[in-house]
Steps between C-alpha positions, in 0.01 A plus 500: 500500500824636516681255262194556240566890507877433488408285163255778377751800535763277306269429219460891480843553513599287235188629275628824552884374394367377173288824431821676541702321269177528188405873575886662347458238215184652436578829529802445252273368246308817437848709462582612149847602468564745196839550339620302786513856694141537603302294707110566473200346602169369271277719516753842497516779281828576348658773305804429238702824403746545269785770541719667265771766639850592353415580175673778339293564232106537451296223410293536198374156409508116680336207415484217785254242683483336846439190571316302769348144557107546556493157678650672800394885383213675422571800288292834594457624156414884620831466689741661211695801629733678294606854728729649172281363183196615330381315233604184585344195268461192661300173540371388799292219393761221423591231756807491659685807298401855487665678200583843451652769268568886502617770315508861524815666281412810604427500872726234655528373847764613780598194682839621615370442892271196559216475395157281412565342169201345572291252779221280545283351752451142531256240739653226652313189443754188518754405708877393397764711305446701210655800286417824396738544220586785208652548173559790300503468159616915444570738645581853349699811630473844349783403263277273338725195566442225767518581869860415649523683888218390714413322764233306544346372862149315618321600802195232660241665733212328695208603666712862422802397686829443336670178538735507213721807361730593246548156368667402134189414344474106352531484187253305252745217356240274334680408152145569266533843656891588458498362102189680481486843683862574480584825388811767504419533905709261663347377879788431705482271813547783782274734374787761335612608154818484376635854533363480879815606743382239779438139292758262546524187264131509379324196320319603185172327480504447114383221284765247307257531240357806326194503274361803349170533583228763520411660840224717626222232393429488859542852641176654376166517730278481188656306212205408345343845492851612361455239201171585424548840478838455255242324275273773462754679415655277240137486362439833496887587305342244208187646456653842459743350282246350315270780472754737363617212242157527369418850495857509311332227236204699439635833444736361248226332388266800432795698356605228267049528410513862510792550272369230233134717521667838448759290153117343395370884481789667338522224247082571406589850485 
């Protein structure tokens, strides 16, 4: 009896030895690590948000997108926040980028201490390693030339707690999208422009290939209603055009009738 509950505690034992050695492996499998800073779980909420500080001039116009991988995120598309912009047009319905574009000439933005540029929530729902990248196409100061002090950072927050801060955002380096979206802003590898006092040896993020292309397709909510409408409009400039063309026709025409009436009666006469 003894020996048999000697043999039954060591078959435990050694069941419990193997559990061990599965349950981290397990647990490890349902990690996702983002930007290789954060470490989240399936099944969490989390918030990207995208700083700007040091600028020494107001901003009056950007155009920019983030990007994500929605095998491993699930975009919440009433998420946008944008604390300093009204007005914003953007388009949430596209998979893995969300586009976006702003301008205001007249009321521009004070980003001289940090602030929200602009975040968005996101579900978990695969594990591995991902990114939540961005790229700025423009970006405007009240000079009306391209932004050149700032600073840009990333902050991660899950389940409302914050896990990563002040970060140099990553920046989107996918070749289609530096030949195409490349404009006069120039994204620089830590996050700083060039007339910021504190970057040291920067790497510009910048195509070997430029293209001129035309931007904004993608930055518009309702691009079809937008289309539609220009048509009416074309339509309608024709007709008018047209109408007045013929009302032109037929007054020249009943002048040229009148005045050959009036020659026909003078010449009876």
């Amino acid at each position: 009896m003894k020996r048999l509950l000697i043999r039954f505690c060591s078959v435990i034992f050694t069941i419990m030895v193997a559990l061990s050695c599965y349950i981290p492996a397990f647990a490890a499998e349902k990690v996702l690590t983002v930007n290789s800073d954060a470490k989240v779980n399936v099944g969490d909420t989390i918030k990207f948000s995208l700083n700007l500080s040091d600028c020494t001039e107001e901003i009056i116009g950007f155009e920019m997108r983030i990007f994500y991988d929605s095998n491993y995120l699930q975009f919440n598309k009433d998420s946008l926040t944008f604390d300093k912009f009204q007005g914003v047009i953007y388009n949430q319905n596209l998979q893995n980028v969300i586009p976006m574009s702003w301008t205001n000439i007249s009321n521009g933005a004070d980003f001289s201490k940090k602030g929200l540029l602009v975040s968005a929530e996101f579900k978990v729902i695969k594990e591995g390693e991902t990114e939540i990248s961005e790229f700025i196409t423009d970006m405007y100061g009240d000079d009306m030339t391209y932004l050149k002090s700032y600073k840009l950072t990333y902050d991660i927050t899950v389940n409302d707690e914050v896990i990563v801060s002040d970060k140099p955002p990553v920046v989107n380096d996918d070749e289609d999208t530096l030949k195409q979206r490349q404009g006069e802003f120039i994204n620089y590898d830590d996050g700083m422009g060039d007339n910021s006092p504190d970057h040291n040896g920067h790497r510009a993020i910048i195509s070997t290939e430029v293209v001129d292309v035309t931007r904004y397709e993608q930055a518009s909510s309702t691009p079809s209603g937008n289309t539609t409408l220009t048509i009416f409009v074309i339509i309608g400039i024709v007709v008018v055009v047209m109408a007045v063309i013929a009302v032109v026709i037929v007054k020249k025409r009943d002048d040229t009738r009148l005045s050959s009436d009036t020659y026909d009666n003078e010449s009876q006469i």
